[in-house]
MARLUM-560854 format. One line per field, with one value per residue (C-alpha): residue number from 1; residue in three letters; x negated, y, z negated. Coordinates in nm, 4 decimals, decimal comma. Each point is the difference from the previous one (the first is absolute). Layout:
N
torke: NUM ...
kolti: ALA ...
c1: X ...
c2: Y ...
c3: Z ...
***
This chain:
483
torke: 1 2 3 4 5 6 7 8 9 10 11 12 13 14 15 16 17 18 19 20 21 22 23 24 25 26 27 28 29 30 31 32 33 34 35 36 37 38 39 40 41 42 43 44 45 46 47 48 49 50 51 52 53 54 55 56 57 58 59 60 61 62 63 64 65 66 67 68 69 70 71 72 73 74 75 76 77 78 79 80 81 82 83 84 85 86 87 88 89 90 91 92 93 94 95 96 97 98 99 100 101 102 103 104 105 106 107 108 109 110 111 112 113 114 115 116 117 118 119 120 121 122 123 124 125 126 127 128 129 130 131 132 133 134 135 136 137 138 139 140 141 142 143 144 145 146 147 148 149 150 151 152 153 154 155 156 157 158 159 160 161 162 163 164 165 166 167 168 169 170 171 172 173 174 175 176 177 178 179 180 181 182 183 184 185 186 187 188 189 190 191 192 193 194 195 196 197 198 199 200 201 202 203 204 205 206 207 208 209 210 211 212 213 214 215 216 217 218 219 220 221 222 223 224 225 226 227 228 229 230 231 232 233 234 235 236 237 238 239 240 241 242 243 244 245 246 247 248 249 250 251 252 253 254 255 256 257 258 259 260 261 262 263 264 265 266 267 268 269 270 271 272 273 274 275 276 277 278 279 280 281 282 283 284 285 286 287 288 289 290 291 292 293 294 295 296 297 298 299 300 301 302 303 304 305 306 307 308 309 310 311 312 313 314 315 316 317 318 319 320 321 322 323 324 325 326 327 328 329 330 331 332 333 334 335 336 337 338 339 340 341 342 343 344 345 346 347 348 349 350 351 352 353 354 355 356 357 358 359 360 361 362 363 364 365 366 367 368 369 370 371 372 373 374 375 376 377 378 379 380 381 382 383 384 385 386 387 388 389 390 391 392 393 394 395 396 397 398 399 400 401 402 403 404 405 406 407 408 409 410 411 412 413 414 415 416 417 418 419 420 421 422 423 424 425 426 427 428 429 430 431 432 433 434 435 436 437 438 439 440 441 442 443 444 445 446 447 448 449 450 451 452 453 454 455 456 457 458 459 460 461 462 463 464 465 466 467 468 469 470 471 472 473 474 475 476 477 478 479 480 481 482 483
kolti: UNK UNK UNK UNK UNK UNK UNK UNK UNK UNK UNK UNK UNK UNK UNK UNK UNK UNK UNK UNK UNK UNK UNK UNK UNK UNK UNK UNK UNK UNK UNK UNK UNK UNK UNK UNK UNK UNK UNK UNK UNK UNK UNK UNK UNK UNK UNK UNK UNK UNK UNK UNK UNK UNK UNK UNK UNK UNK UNK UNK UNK UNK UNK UNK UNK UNK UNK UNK UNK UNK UNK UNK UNK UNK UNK UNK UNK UNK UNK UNK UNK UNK UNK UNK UNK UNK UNK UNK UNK UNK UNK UNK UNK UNK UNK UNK UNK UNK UNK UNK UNK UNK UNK UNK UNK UNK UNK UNK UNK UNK UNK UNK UNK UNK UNK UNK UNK UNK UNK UNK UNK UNK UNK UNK UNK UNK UNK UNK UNK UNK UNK UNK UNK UNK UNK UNK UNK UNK UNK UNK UNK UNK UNK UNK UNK UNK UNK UNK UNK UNK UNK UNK UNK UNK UNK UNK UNK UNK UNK UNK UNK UNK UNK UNK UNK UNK UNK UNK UNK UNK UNK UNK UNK UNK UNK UNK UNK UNK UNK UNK UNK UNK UNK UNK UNK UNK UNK UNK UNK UNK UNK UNK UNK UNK UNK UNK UNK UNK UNK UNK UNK UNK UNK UNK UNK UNK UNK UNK UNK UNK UNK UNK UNK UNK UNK UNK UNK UNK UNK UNK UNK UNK UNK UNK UNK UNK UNK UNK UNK UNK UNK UNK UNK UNK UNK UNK UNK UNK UNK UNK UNK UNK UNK UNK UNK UNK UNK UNK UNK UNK UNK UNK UNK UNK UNK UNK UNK UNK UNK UNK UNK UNK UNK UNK UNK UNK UNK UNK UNK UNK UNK UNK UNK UNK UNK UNK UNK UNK UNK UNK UNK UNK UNK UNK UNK UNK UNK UNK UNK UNK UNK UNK UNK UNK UNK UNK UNK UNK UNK UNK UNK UNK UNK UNK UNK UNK UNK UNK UNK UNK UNK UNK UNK UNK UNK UNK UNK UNK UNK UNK UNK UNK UNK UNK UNK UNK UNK UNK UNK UNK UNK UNK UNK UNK UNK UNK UNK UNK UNK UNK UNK UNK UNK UNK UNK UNK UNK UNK UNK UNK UNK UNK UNK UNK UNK UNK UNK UNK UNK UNK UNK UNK UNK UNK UNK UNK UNK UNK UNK UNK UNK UNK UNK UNK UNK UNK UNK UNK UNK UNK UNK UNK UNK UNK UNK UNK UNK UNK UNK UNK UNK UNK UNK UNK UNK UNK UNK UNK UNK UNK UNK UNK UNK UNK UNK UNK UNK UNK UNK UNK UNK UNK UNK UNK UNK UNK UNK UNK UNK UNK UNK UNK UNK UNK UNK UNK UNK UNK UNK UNK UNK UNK UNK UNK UNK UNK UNK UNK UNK UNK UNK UNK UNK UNK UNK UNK UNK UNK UNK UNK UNK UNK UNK UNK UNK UNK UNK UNK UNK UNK UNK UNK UNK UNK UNK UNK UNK UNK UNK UNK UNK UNK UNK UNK UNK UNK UNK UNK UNK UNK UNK UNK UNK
c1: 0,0000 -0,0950 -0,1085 0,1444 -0,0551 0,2958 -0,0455 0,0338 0,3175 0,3275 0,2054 0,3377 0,2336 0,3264 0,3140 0,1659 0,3357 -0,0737 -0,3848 -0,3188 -0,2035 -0,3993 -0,0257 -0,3368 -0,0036 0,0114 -0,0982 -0,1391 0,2361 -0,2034 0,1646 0,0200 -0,1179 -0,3036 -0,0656 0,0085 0,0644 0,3308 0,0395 -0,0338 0,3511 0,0959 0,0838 0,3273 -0,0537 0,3081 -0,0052 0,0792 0,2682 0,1843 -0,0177 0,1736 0,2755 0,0845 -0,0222 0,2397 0,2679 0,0073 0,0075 0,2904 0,2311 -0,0249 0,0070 0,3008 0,2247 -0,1571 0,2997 -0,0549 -0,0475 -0,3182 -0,1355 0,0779 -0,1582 -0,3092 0,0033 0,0245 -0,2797 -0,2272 0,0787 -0,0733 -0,3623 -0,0768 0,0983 -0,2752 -0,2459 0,0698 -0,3308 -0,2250 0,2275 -0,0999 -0,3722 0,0413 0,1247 -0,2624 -0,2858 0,0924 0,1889 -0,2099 0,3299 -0,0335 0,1207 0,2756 0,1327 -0,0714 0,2206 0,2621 0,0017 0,0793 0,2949 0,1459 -0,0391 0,1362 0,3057 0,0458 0,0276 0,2435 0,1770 -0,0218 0,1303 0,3338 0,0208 -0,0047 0,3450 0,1657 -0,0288 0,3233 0,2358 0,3570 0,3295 0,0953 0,3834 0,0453 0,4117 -0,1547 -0,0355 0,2945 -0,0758 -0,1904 0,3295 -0,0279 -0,3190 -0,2560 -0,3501 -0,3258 -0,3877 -0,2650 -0,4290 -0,1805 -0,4210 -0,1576 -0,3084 -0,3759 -0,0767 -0,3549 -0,1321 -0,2956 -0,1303 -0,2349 -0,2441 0,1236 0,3070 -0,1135 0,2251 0,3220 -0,0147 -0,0042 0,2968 0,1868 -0,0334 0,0416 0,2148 0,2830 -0,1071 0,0460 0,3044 0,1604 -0,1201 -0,3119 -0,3385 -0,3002 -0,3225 -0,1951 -0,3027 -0,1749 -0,2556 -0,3588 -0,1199 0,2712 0,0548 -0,0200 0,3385 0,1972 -0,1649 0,0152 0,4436 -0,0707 -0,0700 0,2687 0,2788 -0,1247 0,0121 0,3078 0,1384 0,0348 0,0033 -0,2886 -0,0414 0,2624 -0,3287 -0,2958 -0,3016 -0,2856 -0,2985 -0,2194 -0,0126 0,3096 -0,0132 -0,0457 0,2807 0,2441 -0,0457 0,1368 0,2745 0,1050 0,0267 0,1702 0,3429 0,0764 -0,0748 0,3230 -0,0779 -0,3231 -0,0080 -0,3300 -0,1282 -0,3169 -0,1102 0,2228 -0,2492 0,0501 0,3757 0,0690 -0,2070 0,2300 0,3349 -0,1099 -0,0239 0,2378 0,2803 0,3185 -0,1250 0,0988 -0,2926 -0,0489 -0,3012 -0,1313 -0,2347 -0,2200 0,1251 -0,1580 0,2695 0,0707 0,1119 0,2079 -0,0581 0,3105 -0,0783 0,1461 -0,1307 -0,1378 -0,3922 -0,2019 0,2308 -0,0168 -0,3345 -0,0658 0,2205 -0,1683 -0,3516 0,1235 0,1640 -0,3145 -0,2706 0,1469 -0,2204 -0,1678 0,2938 0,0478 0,3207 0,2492 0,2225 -0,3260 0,0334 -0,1761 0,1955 0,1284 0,1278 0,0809 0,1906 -0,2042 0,1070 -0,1581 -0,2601 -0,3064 0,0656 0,1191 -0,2924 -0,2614 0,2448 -0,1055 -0,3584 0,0015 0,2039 -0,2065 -0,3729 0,1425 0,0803 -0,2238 -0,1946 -0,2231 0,0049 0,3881 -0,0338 -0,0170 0,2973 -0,0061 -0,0390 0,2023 -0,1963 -0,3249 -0,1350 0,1989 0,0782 -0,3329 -0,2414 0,0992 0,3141 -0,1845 -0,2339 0,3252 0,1932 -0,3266 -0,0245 0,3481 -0,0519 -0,3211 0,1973 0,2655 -0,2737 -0,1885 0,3489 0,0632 0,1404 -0,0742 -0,1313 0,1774 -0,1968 -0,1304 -0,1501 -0,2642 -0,1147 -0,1992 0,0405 0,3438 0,1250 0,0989 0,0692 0,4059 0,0117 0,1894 0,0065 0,2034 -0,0119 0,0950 0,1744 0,2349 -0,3094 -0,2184 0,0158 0,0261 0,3337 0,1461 -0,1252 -0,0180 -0,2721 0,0378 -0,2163 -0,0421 0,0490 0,2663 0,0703 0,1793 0,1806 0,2289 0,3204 0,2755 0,3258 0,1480 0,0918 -0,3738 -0,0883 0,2006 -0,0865 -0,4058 0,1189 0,2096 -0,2998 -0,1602 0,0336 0,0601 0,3140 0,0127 0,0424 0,0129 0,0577 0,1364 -0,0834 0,3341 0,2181 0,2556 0,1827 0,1350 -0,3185 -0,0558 0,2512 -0,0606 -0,3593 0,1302 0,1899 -0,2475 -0,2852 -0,0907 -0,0773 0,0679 0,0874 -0,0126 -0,1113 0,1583 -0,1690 -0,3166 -0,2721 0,0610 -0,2421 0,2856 0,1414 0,1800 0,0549 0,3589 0,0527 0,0287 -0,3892 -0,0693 -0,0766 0,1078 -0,2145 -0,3378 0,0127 0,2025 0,2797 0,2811 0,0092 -0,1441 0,1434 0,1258 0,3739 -0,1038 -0,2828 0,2450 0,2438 -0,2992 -0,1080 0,3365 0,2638 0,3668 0,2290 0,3505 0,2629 0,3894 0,2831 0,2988 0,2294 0,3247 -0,0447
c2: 0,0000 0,3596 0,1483 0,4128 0,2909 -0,0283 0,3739 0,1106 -0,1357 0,1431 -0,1006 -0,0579 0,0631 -0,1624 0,2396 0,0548 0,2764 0,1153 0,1170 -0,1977 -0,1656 -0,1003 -0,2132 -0,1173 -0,3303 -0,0660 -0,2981 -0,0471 -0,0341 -0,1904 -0,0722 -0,3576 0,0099 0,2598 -0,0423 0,3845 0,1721 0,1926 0,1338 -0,0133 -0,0784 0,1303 -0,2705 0,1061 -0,1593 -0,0616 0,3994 0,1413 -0,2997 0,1203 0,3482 -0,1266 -0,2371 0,3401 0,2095 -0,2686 0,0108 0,3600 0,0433 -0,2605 0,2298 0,2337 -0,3053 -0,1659 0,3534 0,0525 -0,0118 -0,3325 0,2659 0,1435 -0,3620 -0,0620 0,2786 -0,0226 -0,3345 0,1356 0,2560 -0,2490 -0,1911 0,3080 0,0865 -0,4157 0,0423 0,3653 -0,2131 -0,3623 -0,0363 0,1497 -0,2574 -0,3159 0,0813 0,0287 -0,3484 -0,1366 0,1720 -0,1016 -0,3318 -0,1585 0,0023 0,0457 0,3523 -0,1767 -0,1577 0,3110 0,2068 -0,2662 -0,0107 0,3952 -0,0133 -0,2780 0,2142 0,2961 -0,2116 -0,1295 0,3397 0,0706 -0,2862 0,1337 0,3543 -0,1400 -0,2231 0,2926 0,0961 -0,3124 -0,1723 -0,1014 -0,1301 -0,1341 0,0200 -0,2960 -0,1227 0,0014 -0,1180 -0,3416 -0,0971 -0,0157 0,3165 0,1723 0,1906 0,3647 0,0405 0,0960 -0,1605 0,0696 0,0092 0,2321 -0,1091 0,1723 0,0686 -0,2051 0,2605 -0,0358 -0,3086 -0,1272 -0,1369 -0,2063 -0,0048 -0,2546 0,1256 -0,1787 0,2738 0,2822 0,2621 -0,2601 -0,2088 0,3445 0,1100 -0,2806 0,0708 0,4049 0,0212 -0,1566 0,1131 0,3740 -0,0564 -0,1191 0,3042 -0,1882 0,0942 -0,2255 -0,0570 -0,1586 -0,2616 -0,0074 -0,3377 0,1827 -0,0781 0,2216 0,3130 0,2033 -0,0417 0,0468 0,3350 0,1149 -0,1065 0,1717 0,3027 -0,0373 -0,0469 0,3218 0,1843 -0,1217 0,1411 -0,3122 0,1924 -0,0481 -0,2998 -0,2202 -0,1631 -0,0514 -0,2008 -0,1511 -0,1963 -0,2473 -0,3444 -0,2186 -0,1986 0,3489 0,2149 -0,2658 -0,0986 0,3114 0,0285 -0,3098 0,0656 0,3695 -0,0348 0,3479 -0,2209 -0,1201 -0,2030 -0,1691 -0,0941 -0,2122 -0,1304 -0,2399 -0,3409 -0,2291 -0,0234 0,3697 -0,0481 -0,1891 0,2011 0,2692 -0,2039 -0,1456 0,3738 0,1992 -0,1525 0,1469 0,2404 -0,0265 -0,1476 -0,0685 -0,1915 -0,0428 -0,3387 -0,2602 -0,1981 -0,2534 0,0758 -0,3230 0,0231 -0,3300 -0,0057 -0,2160 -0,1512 0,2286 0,2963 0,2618 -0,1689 0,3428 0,2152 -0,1616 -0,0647 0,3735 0,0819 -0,2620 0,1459 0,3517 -0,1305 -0,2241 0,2708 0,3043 0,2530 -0,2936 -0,1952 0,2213 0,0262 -0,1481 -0,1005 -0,1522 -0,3263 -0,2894 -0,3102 -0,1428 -0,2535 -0,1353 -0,2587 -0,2822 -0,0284 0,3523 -0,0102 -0,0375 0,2377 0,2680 -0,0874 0,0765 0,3094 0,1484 -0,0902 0,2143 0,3007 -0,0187 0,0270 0,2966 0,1873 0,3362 -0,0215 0,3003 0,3610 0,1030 0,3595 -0,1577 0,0361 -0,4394 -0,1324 -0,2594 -0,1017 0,2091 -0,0821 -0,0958 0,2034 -0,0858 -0,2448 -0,2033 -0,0922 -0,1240 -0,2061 -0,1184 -0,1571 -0,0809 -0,2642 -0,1265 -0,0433 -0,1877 -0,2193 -0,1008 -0,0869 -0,2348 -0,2007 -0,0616 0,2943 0,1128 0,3436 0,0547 0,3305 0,2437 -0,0516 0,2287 0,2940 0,3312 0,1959 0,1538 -0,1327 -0,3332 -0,1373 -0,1221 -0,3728 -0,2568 -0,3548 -0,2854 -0,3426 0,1712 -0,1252 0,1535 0,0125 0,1920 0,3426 0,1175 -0,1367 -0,0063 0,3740 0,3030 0,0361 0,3630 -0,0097 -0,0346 -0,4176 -0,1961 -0,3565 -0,1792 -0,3159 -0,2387 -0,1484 -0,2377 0,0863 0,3362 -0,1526 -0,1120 0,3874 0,1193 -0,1746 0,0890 0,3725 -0,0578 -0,1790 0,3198 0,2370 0,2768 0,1384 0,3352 -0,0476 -0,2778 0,0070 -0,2635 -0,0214 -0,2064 0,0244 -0,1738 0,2461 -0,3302 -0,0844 0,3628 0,0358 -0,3302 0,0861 0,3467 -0,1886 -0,2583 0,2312 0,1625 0,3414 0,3174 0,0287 -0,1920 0,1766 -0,2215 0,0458 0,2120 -0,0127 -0,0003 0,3309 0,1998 0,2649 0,3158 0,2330 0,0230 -0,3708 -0,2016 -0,0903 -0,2548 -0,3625 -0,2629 -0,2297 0,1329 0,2674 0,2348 0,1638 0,2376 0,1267 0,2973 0,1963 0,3492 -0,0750 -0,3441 0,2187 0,2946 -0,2765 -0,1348 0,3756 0,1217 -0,1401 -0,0380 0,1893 -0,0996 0,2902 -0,1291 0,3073 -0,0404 0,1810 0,0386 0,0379
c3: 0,0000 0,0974 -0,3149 -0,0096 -0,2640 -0,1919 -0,1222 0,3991 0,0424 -0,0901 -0,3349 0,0584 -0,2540 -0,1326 0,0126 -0,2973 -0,0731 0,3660 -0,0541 0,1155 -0,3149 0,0228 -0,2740 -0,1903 0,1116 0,3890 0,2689 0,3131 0,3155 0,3237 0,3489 -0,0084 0,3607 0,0372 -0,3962 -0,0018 -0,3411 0,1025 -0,3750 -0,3496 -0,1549 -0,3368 -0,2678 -0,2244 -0,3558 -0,2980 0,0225 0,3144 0,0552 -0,3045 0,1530 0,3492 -0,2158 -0,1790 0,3026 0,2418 -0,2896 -0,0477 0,3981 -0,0369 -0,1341 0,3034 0,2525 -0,1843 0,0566 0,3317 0,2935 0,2389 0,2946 -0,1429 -0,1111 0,3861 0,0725 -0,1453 0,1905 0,3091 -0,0508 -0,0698 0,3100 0,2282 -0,1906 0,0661 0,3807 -0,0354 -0,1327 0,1189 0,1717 -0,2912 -0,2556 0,2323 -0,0402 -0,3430 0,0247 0,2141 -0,2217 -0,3488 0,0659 0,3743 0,1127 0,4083 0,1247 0,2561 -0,3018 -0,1821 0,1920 -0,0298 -0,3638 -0,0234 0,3240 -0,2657 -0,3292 0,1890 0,0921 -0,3914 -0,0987 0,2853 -0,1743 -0,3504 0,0785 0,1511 -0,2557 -0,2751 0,1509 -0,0456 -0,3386 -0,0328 -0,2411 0,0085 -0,1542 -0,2140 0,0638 -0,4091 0,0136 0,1766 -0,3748 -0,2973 -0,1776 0,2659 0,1230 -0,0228 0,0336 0,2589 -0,0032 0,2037 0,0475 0,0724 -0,0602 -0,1695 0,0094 -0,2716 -0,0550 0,0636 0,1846 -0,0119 0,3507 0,0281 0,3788 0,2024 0,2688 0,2924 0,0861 -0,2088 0,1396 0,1202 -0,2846 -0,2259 0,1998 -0,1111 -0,3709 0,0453 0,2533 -0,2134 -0,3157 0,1601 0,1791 -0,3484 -0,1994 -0,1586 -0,0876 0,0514 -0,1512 0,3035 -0,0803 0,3586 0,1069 -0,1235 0,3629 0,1617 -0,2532 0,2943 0,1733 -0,3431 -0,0447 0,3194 -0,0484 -0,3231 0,1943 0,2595 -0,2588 -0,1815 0,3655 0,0582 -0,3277 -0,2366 -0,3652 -0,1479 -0,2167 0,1633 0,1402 -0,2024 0,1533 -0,2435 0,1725 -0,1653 -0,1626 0,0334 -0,2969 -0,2703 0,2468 -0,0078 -0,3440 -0,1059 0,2523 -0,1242 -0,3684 0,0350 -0,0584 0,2100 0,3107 0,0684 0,3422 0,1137 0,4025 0,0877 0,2747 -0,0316 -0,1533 -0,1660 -0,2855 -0,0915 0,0878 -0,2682 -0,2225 0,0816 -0,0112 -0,3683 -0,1349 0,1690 -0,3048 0,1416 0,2568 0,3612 0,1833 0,4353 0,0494 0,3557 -0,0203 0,1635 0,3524 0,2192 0,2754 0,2338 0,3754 0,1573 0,3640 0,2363 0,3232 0,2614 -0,1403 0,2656 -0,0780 0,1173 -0,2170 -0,3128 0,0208 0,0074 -0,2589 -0,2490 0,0644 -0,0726 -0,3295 -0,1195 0,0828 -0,0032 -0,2792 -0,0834 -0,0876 -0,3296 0,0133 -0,2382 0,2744 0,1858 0,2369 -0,1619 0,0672 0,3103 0,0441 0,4037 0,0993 0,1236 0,3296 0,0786 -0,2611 0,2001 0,2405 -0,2673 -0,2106 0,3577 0,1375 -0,3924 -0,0232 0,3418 -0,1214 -0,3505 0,1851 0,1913 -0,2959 -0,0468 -0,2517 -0,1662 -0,1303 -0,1080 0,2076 0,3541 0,1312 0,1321 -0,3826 -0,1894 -0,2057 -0,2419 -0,3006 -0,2950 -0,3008 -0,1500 0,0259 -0,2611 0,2156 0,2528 -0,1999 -0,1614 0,3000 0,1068 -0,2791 0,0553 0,3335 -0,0343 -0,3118 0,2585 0,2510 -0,2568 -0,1043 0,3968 0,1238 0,3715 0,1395 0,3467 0,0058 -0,2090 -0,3150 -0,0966 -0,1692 0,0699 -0,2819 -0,0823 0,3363 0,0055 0,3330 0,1345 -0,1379 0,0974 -0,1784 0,1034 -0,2083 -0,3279 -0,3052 -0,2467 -0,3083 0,1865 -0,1305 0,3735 -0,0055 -0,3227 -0,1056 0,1597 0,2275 0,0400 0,2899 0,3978 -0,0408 0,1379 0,0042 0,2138 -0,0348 0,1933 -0,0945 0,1240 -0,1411 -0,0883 -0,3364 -0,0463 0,1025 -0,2566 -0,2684 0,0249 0,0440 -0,3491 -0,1506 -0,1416 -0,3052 0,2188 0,2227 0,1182 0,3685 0,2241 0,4099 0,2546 0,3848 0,1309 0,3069 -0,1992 -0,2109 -0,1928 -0,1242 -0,0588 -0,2202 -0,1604 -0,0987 -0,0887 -0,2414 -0,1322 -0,0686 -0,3016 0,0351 -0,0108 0,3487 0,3022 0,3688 0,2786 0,3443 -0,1753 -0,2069 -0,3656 -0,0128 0,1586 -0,2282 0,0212 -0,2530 -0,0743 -0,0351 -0,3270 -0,1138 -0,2365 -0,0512 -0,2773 -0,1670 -0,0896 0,2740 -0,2081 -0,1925 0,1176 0,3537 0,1831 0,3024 -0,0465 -0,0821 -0,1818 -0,2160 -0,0812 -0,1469 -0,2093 -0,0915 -0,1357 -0,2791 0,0575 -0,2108 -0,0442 -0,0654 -0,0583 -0,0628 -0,1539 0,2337 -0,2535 -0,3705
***
């Protein structure tokens, strides 16, 4: 690794009640790419998180009051400065999190579209008249709902989407009348303060959003254990998920968790377009993606010839530094990753497992792998890899399919290749997960549909309507219309 003057580089600070603060303690931010020291990072301590808990629940009693049409249009605001600055917010990306500029680019068109999302949805949080005289007793009386904002929300964020996946948690919690106290991934601090500064431009009041930077483990201990934090939304490993879940007591709680997403592939299927589709899913930003390709599973009267069709598509897959305009796949988060799925890959190779293509290491950038001959104990199966490795494995029945898809402790979302809507349906049925993608990749996503898996890959759903539900309470209100 390069080795920089840490005193030449900039401090970033952690914004607190609306103002930038340096604090005494900071860390070192490199490009996981180029290695380049991008910025110091301040570190918030016990302290300065008390001061952003006590600043998000004073700020709460102006965002509570505030009329759905400002909430909206604060919203809005922020989605015109994104479009201004869409191409300066994707090399943010690529810089601080390898992720390649293309991909970049589409990460901030998606974020401005959740926000899009999140602004109409501040004008319709509905509730709905109860029909009280459907009970004995009830007569005379008119009953209905309304939701209510909770309060501050804590929100915990991974690197992998660090200005969508932050949208998902703000956008709602603003649209409701929330405030948030936003935990960014310490290798991508950069997007949340540069939303930080967008929300403040856009006229958010001030410490409705309060942004503290540094270690994981001290930040969200102390989220955890102040009772002002009436909501914590997560999205990471299910380790720390359950952390969360065990000491939340009776607070609401959305946790977005681990996958090892499975693709069945039909005969019939259009061969060419699949095959394209899969590659994109496995190796897209390095397969770190939650949502990531990294089982499928082919019917065995097409397997060879989907298995040779992917080899080809995986060797043409760019490879190199995330600003060139032709990448898919750079470096990993860190080089630890890639010595990590390095080892797994390597295990499943020793206990009989077969490398198609792929398979090595230079660095941070660890090459598009595909294994064949796998078995369900090989942690390249039964965990999540988390990286650019696929495997690939043939089947006979659609029942048999279905079953090693189900044979996992994870189920966020599943897809099925079939010209047989059926069988679609069927598996659709049969599978356990959150959802099911018929005719696509399980890696598809937009942002306004349900998000969320069962099993270990989480709790609660996200999606802006689905999240608003899960950051408000219902209220019940019943008038006695004659006395």
């Amino acid at each position: 690794m390069k080795v920089f003057e840490k005193q030449e580089t900039e401090t970033k600070g952690i914004f607190i009640n609306g103002k930038w603060l340096t604090t005494e303690r900071s860390y070192p931010l490199y490009s996981p790419y180029s290695e380049e020291l991008l910025a110091n990072i301040s570190k918030a301590g016990a302290e300065e998180v008390e001061r952003a808990v006590a600043g998000a629940e004073q700020a709460f009693e102006t965002m509570k009051e505030m009329p759905a049409h400002k909430r909206a249009g604060i919203l809005l605001k922020v989605v015109e400065i994104l479009k201004e600055r869409k191409e300066d917010l994707a090399r943010t990306i690529a810089l601080e999190a390898g992720k390649p500029i293309t991909a970049a680019r589409g990460e901030i068109g998606r974020t401005i579209v959740t926000y899009e999302f999140a602004a109409e949805e501040a004008k319709r949080i509905y509730g709905e008249t109860i029909p009280m005289d459907a009970a004995p007793g009830g007569e005379n009386r008119l009953g209905m709902t309304w939701r209510e904002p909770l309060g501050t929300v804590a929100a915990i964020t991974p690197f992998n989407f660090p200005f969508n996946l932050v949208a998902h948690k703000l956008g709602p919690a603003f649209a409701a009348g929330n405030t948030v106290v936003l935990k960014p991934a310490n290798q991508t601090p950069l997007s949340a303060l540069k939303i930080a500064e967008i929300f403040q431009e856009a006229g958010l009041p001030d410490g409705a959003l309060q942004v503290v930077t540094g270690s994981g483990s001290e930040i969200g201990e102390v989220l955890l254990t102040d009772k002002r934090i009436k909501k914590i939304t997560f999205t990471g490993s299910p380790e720390v998920g359950k952390e969360i879940k065990s000491k939340a007591g009776l607070r609401k709680v959305t946790l977005e968790l681990g996958s090892n997403s499975a693709l069945i592939v039909e005969p019939a299927v259009p061969m060419e377009n699949v095959v394209k589709r899969a590659v994109e899913g496995a190796f897209v930003y390095s397969g770190q993606v939650c949502i990531s390709l990294q089982r499928i599973y082919v019917h065995q009267s097409i397997f060879d010839e989907f298995l040779s069709r992917f080899k080809e598509e995986a060797e043409k897959v760019n490879v190199g530094d995330p600003m060139e305009e032709e990448t898919m796949v750079s470096a990993m988060i860190n080089r630890g990753e890639a010595e990590r799925i390095d080892t797994w890959v390597q295990e499943a190779v020793n206990k009989g497992a077969k490398t198609a293509c792929g398979g090595t290491r230079k660095g941070s950038v660890y090459a598009p792998t595909v294994l064949t001959d796998t078995t369900n104990e090989m942690k390249v199966s039964c965990q999540e890899v988390f990286a650019p490795v696929v495997l690939v494995t043939p089947y006979e029945t659609m029942e048999e399919a279905i079953r090693m898809v189900n044979d996992s402790d994870f189920g966020l979302n599943i897809g099925v290749y079939t010209q047989n809507i059926d069988k679609g349906l069927y598996a659709a049925k049969k599978i356990q997960s959150g959802a099911v993608i018929i005719n696509d990749i399980p890696t598809f996503r937009v942002d306004h549909m349900p998000y969320g898996g069962v099993k270990e890959s989480g709790y609660g759903r996200e999606g802006i309507k689905y999240a608003v539900e899960e950051m408000t309470e219902l209220k019940f209100v019943s008038i006695k219309t004659t006395l």
